[in-house]
Structures are given as structure tokens and as C-alpha cells.
C-alpha positions in Angstrom: -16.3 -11.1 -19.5 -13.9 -8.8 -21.5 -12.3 -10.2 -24.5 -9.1 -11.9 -23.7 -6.0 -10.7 -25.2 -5.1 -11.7 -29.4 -2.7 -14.8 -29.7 0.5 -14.7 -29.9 1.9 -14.5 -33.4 3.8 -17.3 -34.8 7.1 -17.8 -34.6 8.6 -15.5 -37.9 12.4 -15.3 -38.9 15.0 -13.8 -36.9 15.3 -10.2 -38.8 11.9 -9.2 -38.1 12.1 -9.6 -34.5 13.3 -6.6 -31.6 14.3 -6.9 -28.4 13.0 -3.3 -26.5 14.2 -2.1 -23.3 11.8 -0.2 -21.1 13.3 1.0 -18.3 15.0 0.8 -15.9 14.6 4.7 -16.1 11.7 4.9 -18.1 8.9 7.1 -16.5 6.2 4.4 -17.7 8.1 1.6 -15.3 6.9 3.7 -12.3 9.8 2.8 -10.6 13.6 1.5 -11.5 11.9 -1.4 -13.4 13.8 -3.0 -16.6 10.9 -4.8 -18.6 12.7 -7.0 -21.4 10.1 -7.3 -24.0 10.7 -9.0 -27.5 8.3 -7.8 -30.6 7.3 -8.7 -33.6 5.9 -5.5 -35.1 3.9 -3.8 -32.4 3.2 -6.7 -30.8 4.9 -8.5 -27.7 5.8 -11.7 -28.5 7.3 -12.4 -24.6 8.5 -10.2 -22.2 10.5 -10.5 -18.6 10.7 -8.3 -15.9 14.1 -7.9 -14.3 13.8 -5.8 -10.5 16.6 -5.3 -7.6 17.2 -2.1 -9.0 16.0 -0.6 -5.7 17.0 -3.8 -3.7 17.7 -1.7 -0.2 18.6 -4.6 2.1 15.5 -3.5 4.5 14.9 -7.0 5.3 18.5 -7.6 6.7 19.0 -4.2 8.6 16.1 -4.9 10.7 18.0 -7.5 12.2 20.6 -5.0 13.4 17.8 -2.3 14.6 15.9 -2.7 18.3 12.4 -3.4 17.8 11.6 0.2 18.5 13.8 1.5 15.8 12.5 -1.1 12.8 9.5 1.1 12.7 11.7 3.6 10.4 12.5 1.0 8.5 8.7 0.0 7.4 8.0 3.7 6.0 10.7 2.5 3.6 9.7 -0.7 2.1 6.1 1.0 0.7 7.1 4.5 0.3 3.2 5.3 -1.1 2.1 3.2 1.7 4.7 4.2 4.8 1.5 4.2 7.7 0.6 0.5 6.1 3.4 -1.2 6.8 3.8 0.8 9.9 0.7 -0.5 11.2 1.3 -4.8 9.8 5.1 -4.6 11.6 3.6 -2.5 15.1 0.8 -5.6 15.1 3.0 -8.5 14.6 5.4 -7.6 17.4 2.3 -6.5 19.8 0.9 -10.2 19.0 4.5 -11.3 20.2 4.1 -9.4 23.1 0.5 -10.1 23.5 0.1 -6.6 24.0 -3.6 -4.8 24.4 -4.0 -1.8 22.6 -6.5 0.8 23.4 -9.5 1.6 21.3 -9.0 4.9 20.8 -5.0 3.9 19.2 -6.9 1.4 17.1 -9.1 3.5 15.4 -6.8 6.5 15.2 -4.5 3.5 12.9 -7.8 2.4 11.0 -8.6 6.1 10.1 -4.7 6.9 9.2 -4.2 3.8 7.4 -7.7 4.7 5.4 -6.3 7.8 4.5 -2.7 6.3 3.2 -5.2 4.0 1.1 -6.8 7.5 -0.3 -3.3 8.6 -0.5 -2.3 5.8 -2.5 -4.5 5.6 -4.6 -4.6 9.4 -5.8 -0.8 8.6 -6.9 -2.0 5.9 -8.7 -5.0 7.7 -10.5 -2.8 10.1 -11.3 0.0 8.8 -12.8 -2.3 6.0 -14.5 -3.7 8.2 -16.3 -0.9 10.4 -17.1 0.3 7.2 -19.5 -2.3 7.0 -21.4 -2.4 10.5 -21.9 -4.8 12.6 -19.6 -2.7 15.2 -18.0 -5.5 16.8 -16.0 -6.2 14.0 -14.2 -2.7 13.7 -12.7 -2.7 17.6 -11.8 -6.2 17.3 -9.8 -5.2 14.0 -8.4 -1.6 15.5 -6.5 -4.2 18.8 -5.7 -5.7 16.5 -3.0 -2.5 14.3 -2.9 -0.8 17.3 -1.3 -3.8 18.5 1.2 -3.0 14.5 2.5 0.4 15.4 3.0 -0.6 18.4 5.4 -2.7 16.0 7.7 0.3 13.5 7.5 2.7 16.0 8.6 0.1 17.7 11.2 0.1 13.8 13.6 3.8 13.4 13.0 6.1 16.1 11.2 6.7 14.1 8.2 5.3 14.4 5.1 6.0 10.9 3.9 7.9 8.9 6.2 6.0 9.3 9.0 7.1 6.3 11.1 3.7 8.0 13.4 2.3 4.3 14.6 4.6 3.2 17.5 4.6 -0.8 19.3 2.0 -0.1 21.8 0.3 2.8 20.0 1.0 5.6 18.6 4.3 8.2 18.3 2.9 11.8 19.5 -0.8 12.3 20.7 -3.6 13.5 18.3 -2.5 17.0 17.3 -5.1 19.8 18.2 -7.3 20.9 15.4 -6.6 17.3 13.8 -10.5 16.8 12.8 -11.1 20.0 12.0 -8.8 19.4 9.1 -9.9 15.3 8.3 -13.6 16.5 8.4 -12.7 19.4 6.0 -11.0 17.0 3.6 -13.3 14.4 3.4 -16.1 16.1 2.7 -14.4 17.8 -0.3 -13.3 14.5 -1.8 -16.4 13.0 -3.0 -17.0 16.5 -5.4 -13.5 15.9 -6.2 -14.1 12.2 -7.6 -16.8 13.2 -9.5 -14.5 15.2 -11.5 -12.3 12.5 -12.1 -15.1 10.3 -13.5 -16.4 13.1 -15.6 -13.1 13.5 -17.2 -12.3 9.5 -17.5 -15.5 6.9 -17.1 -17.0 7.8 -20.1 -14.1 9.3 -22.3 -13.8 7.6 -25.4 -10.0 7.6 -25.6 -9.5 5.9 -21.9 -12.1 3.2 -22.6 -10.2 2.4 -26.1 -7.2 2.2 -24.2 -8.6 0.3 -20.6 -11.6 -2.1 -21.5 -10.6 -5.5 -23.0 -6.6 -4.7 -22.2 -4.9 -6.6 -20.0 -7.1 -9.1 -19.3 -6.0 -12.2 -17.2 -8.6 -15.3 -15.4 -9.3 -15.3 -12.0 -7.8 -18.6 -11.4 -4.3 -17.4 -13.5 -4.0 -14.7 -10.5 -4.2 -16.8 -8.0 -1.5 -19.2 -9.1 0.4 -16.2 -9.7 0.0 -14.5 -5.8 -1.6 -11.8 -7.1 -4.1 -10.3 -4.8 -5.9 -6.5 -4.0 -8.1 -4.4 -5.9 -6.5 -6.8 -9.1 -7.8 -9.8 -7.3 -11.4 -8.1 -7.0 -11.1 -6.5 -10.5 -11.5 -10.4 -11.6 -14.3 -11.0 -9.6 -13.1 -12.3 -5.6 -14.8 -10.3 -3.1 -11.1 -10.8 -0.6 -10.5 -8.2 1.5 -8.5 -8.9 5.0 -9.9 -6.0 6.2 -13.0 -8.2 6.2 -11.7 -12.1 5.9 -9.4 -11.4 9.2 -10.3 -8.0 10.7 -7.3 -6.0 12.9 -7.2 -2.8 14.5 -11.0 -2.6 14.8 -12.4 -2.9 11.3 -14.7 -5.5 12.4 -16.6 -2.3 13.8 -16.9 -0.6 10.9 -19.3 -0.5 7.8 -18.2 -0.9 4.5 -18.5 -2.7 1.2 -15.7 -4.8 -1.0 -16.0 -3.6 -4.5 -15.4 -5.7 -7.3 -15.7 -6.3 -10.8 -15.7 -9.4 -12.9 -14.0 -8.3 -16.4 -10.8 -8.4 -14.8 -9.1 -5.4 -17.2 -7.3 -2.4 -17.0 -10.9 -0.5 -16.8 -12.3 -2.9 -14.5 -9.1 -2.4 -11.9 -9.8 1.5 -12.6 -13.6 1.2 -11.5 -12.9 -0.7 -8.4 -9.9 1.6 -6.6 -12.1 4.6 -7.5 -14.7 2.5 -5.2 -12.6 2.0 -2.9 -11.6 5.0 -2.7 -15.0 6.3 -1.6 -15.2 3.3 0.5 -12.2 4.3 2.6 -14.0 7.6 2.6 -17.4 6.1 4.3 -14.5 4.3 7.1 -12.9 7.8 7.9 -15.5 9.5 8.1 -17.2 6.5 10.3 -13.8 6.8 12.5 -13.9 10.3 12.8 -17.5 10.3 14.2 -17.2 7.4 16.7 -13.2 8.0 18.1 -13.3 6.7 21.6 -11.9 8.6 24.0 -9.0 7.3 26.1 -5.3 6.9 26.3 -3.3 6.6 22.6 -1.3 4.3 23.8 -1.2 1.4 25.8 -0.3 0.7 29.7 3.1 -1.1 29.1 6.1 1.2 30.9 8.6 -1.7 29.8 7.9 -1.6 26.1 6.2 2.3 25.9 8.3 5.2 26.5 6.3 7.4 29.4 5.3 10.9 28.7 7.6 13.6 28.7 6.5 15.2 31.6 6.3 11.7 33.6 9.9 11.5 32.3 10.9 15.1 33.7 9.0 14.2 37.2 9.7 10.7 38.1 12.5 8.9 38.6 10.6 5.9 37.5 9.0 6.8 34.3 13.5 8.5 33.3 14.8 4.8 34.4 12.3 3.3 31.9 12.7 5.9 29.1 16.5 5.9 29.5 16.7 1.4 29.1 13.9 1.5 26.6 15.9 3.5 24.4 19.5 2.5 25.4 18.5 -1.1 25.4 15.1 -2.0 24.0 12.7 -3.9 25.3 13.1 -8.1 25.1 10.2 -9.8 22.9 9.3 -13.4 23.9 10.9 -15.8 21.8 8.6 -16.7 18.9 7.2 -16.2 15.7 4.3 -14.7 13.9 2.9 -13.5 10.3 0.7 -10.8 10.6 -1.4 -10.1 7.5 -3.2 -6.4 6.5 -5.0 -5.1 3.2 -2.8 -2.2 2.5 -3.3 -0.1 -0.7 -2.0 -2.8 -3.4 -3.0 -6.1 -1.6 -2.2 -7.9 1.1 1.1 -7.1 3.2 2.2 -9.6 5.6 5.1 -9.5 8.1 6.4 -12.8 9.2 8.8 -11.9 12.5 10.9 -14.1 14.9 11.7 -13.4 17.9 14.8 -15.2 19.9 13.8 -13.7 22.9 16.3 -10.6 22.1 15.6 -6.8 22.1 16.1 -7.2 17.7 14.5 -9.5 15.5 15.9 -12.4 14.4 14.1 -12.4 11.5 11.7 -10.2 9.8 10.8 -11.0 5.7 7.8 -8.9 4.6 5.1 -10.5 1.8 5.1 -7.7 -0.6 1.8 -7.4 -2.3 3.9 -5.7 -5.5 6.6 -8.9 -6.1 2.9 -11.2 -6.4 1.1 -8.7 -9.1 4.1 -7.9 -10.6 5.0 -11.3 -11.4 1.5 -11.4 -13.5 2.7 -8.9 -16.1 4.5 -11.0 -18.7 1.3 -13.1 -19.2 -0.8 -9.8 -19.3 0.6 -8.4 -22.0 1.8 -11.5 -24.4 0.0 -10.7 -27.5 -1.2 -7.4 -26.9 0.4 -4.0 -28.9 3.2 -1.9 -27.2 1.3 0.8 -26.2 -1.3 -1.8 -24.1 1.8 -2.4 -21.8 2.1 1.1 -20.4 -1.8 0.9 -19.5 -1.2 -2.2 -18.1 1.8 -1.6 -15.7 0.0 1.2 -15.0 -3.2 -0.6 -14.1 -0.5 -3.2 -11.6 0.0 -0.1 -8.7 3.5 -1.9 -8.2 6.1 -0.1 -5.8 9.3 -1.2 -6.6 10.4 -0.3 -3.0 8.0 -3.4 -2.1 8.9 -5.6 -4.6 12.5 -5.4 -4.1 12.6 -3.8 -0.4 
């Protein structure tokens, strides 16, 4: 077990106390964050966090959006993440349909979402270790960040907000060519990883500033919601990808990393594992894509293809009420739970029978961790605080949404 954080100082007179600001446009917030943090020295006696900087109202407009539409919401709430909550929204509102969704759609999400993991995590990598000072890092990181982007714009024409997963499938059909470029990416990674452990695992600087920082007890996290890679940084093998398996994961091979020191450096170790984990999935997915239809058998919630929609009167009827009207959703209500890049993302969605929801709230994995950072760095000098933020992976787009 690392060594737990110094104690906090006692209470000293009034003068030799500061109140700091960081944020809400500091670069180290990673986000509009305002940290509130009181010192006596270097050292943090308390600190709050104050959000809503970024409060978008995302919550409230999907109540004004057809179901169809809310999908363009969900690239907004995680905006590291977009194909994440793209896929946890698509599954809750197929569960209230109790639609079946082909094989061949369901691995296409596992391998997309996978590679929004790999995605994710690059930003992190980088940025991480941009705080604490290794520049390099950052620039190699967004090297591979940005050969992402091309695949992500390649299925859907967006770099970022891709909105690409559809209720019922997927937006547009594999694009041609689309392995070609996967397979050629993810057998370059793995080299690539090696040189970021070469320049971080055992550089003396980075494990001054990781190992022993930020340390906080299994059981603290839980009462605190976190969960994720933080969550198995401390020690608990919980992955839903495993505990509950969607979209087909059950059919693929892969291991939970984990750590038990539950620091900065420990957090660092396990995303680069998973990393190479989500590497084994794709490249699992890639090999073994069923072939089929993308999307599933459903003219009232589907729009037909285009040339269906040019030919038959039929398939124009439906695509003209689907998107003039929506489609209804049984009245009802669901929480739908997936791993996504920073922990686990839940949807919980009613349904009053209506062509919008009623109600949709999303469990943001960021509000949970993010709510562990006060406690993290209480006793520990300034400069630990950047490395731990750092260490959290927070979006403020899902902690405020």
C-alpha cells in the first residue's frame, strides 16, 4: 500500500493562511473548474470544488427532442467520450422498445466504443503528463489522437461529435476501406505505448510526482461514487463490461487491470493497461465482424435505405413520419449502465408512451470521482493537486452536462 497522504496541519492564526483560486480558467482544471483551496504554506489545509460552469441544460433539452434527435445531444454531455454515451442512450431506449439488434451492429458499437476508450485515454495521457511537466508525451499522445480522429470521421463525417450509433443500429453503413485503416492503426499502437512507458514508467521525476500522491482507501471511494480505472487503481476488479455485459462483450476476451496502491501512479499503470486491453477487443472485433445487416428490421423506428426511400412508397411514408413525427416508445422506464472511458455511465429514461422522453438524467462517472478530490489532496503540497486532478480524467461536460 502507498503511503497515505501527511496530516493536516494544525489550525495556525489567521495571517498565515491563503485562500487560492485555481480556475475556473486555469489550464490545470482541465475544464471550467473553480477549485477553492485554503493553504497554510504549501500545503492544502481544505479545498472545495465549485462546477456549473459548463452547466448546458442537456438533461432538460432532451425532453423537447424526439427520441431520434436526443442522440446529438449525447455526443455533448462526454465530449472525449461522444460514441459512449451514444451507445448507453441507443441501449436504454432499444430496451424500452425491446428492440433486437443485429450482431454485426453490436460489434461494430463494441469496436467503436473501444476505440473512443483509446481515444480517451490518449487525451488523458497526454495532458496528464503535460502537468507535471513532460511535453513529449502530450505531443506523441495527440500524434495517434488525431489518426483516431480520421477513422471517426471515415464511419460518420465528424471528427468529434459523431452522433454515428443510431436506435436500432447504426447512422451510415461501414464505410469502404474502414479495416484497412483500424487494422493499420492498431498494429502501430502497441510500438507507440512502448514509447510512452520508456519516457514515463521509470522516469525519476514522474514517479516523485505520481507514487504515494493522492492516495485515498478503497472503501472511501466507494462511499464517495467513485468508480473506473480509479476504482481498480485501489484494488476492485469492476468492470460492467464484465459484471453486466451489453452489446456483445460477453463474447470477447479480455482482462480487468488493476492495481492496489490506489495513487496517481497506480491510476497511470492501469489506463495504460487498458489501453492495450481495448487494443486485444478491437483487434478481436475486427477479426470476427459478423456479416449481416447494420441495423435492425424495425421500419417504424428505423429510417429505410435511401434507395428503398427513392423506390417505394412504403419505405417514403415511413421515412417521411419517422422524421416528421418520431416514433412512440412504450411507456416506461429504464437505467441502462456501460463502462465508458472514466467509469460507469448510466442513463435512466422514461418513457410516457410519447415520441420524446419524459425524462432522461444521465449518471455521470465525472460528478462521482470528482467529488473525491477535496479528501485527496488535504494535506498534500500545491503542486500534488495538479497531478492529482490530473490523475481524476474528469470532463466537466459530464459533471455538469
Amino acid at each position: 500500500m502507498a503511503d497515505q497522504p501527511t496530516s493536516v496541519p494544525e489550525q495556525v492564526a489567521g495571517p498565515r493562511r491563503l485562500v487560492l483560486n485555481l480556475g475556473p480558467q486555469h489550464p490545470s482544471t482541465h475544464g471550467v473548474l473553480r477549485l477553492i483551496a485554503e493553504l497554510d504554506g504549501e500545503v492544502i489545509v481544505q479545498a472545495d470544488c465549485e462546477i456549473g460552469y459548463l452547466h448546458t441544460g442537456i438533461e432538460k433539452e432532451f425532453e423537447q427532442k424526439l427520441y431520434q434527435q436526443g442522440v446529438t445531444c449525447t455526443d455533448r454531455v462526454d465530449y472525449l467520450a461522444p460514441l459512449s454515451n451514444n451507445l448507453c442512450y441507443c441501449l436504454a431506449v432499444e430496451r424500452l422498445l425491446g428492440l433486437e439488434i443485429p450482431p454485426r451492429a453490436q460489434w461494430m458499437r463494441v469496436l467503436l466504443t473501444e476505440l473512443t476508450r483509446l481515444n480517451s485515454h490518449l487525451v488523458w495521457l497526454g495532458t496528464h503528463a503535460l502537468d507535471v511537466g513532460a511535453m513529449s508525451v502530450f505531443l506523441y499522445c495527440f500524434r495517434e489522437r488525431e489518426d483516431l480522429l480520421r477513422i471517426f470521421e471515415m464511419f460518420s463525417g465528424q471528427r468529434m461529435m459523431t452522433s454515428y450509433f443510431r436506435i436500432g443500429g447504426l447512422a451510415l453503413e461501414p464505410p469502404r476501406g474502414w479495416q484497412q485503416a483500424v487494422r493499420a492503426f492498431i498494429a502501430a499502437l502497441p510500438g507507440r505505448m512502448d514509447e510512452y512507458e520508456d519516457l514515463l514508467t521509470q522516469n525519476p521525476i514522474w514517479l516523485r510526482r505520481t507514487k504515494g500522491v493522492g492516495w485515498m482507501s478503497l472503501e472511501d471511494m466507494l462511499d464517495y461514487g467513485v468508480t473506473g480505472p480509479m476504482l481498480r487503481a485501489a484494488g476492485l476488479a469492476w468492470d460492467i463490461r464484465k459484471a453486466e455485459p451489453y452489446s456483445s462483450y460477453d463474447q470477447f476476451d479480455f482482462e480487468i487491470p488493476t492495481r492496489a496502491e490506489g495513487d496517481v501512479y497506480a491510476r497511470y499503470e492501469v489506463r495504460l493497461e487498458e489501453m492495450r486491453q481495448s487494443t486485444r477487443i478491437v483487434r478481436q472485433a475486427l477479426e470476427g465482424m459478423p456479416e449481416g445487416p447494420w441495423k435492425a428490421d424495425a421500419p417504424h423506428v428505423v429510417l429505410p435505405d435511401r434507395e428503398k426511400m427513392k423506390t417505394q412508397m412504403e419505405a417514403l411514408i415511413y421515412h417521411f413520419k419517422i422524421v416528421t413525427e418520431g416514433f412512440r416508445v412504450p411507456a416506461g422506464e429504464v437505467y441502462q449502465v456501460i463502462e465508458s472511458p472514466r467509469g460507469e455511465l448510466g442513463y435512466y429514461v422514461v418513457s410516457d408512451g410519447g415520441a420524446k422522453p419524459y425524462r432522461v438524467h444521465v449518471r455521470g462517472p465525472s460528478f462521482g470521482n470528482l467529488q473525491a478530490l477535496p479528501k485527496m489532496i488535504q494535506g498534500r503540497i500545491l503542486a500534488d493537486t495538479v497531478a492529482v486532478m490530473g490523475s481524476l480524467d474528469f470532463v466537466l461536460g459530464d459533471t455538469d452536462r
